[in-house]
C-alpha positions as CSV (number, residue, x, y, z in Angstrom):
1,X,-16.2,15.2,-5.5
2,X,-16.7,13.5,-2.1
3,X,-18.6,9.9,-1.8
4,X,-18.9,10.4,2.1
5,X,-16.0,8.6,3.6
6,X,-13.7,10.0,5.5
7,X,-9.7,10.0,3.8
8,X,-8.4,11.2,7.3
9,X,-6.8,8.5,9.4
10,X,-5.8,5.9,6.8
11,X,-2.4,6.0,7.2
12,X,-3.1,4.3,10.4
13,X,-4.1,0.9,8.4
14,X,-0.4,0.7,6.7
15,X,0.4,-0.7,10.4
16,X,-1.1,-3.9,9.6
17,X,1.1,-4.5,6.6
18,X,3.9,-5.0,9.3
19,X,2.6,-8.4,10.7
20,X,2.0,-9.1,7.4
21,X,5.7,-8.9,6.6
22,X,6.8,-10.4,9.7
23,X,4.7,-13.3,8.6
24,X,5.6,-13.9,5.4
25,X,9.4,-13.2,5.7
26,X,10.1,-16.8,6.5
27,X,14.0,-16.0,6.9
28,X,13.9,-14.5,9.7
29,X,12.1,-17.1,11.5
30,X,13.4,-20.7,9.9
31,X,15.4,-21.8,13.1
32,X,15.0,-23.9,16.1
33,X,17.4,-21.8,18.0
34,X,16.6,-19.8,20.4
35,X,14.1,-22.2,22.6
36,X,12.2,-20.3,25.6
37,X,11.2,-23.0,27.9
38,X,12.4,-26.3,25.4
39,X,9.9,-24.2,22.5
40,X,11.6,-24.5,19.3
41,X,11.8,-20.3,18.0
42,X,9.3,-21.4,15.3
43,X,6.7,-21.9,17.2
44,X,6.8,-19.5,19.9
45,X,7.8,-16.2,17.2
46,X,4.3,-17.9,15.8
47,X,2.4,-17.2,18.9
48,X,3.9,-13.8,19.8
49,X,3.0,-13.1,16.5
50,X,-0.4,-13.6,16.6
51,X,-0.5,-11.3,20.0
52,X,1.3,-8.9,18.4
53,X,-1.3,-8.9,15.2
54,X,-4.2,-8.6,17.7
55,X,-2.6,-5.1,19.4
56,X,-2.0,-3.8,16.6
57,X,-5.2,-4.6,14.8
58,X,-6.6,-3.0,18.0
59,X,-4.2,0.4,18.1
60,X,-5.5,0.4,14.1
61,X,-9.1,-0.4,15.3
62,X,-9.4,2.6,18.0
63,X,-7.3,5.5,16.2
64,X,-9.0,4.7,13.0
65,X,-12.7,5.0,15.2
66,X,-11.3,8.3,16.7
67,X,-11.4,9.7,13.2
């Protein structure tokens, strides 16, 4: 029995488990080494992290609309 929603186009949400992981796998981003421009690699993996969460949320966003 169908309630109405599509089930086409969900694998496309399992994309935004990845900056999820990225996130929480503190590991691979507990360092001060590598600096870009005297920024520690904390903080700036931090910030392309969060630009990297916004494209994705946005690929997820328009291919999950298309469906």
């Amino acid at each position: 029995m169908s309630n109405g929603t599509p089930k086409q186009g969900r694998g496309w949400y399992w994309l935004l488990v990845l900056p999820c992981l990225a996130a929480v796998w503190v590991p691979s981003y507990n360092s001060v080494e590598p600096t870009l421009a005297g920024i520690p690699f904390f903080y700036w993996y931090q910030l392309l992290l969060v630009l990297v969460t916004a494209a994705v949320t946005a690929v997820v966003y328009f291919a999950a609309e298309h469906r």
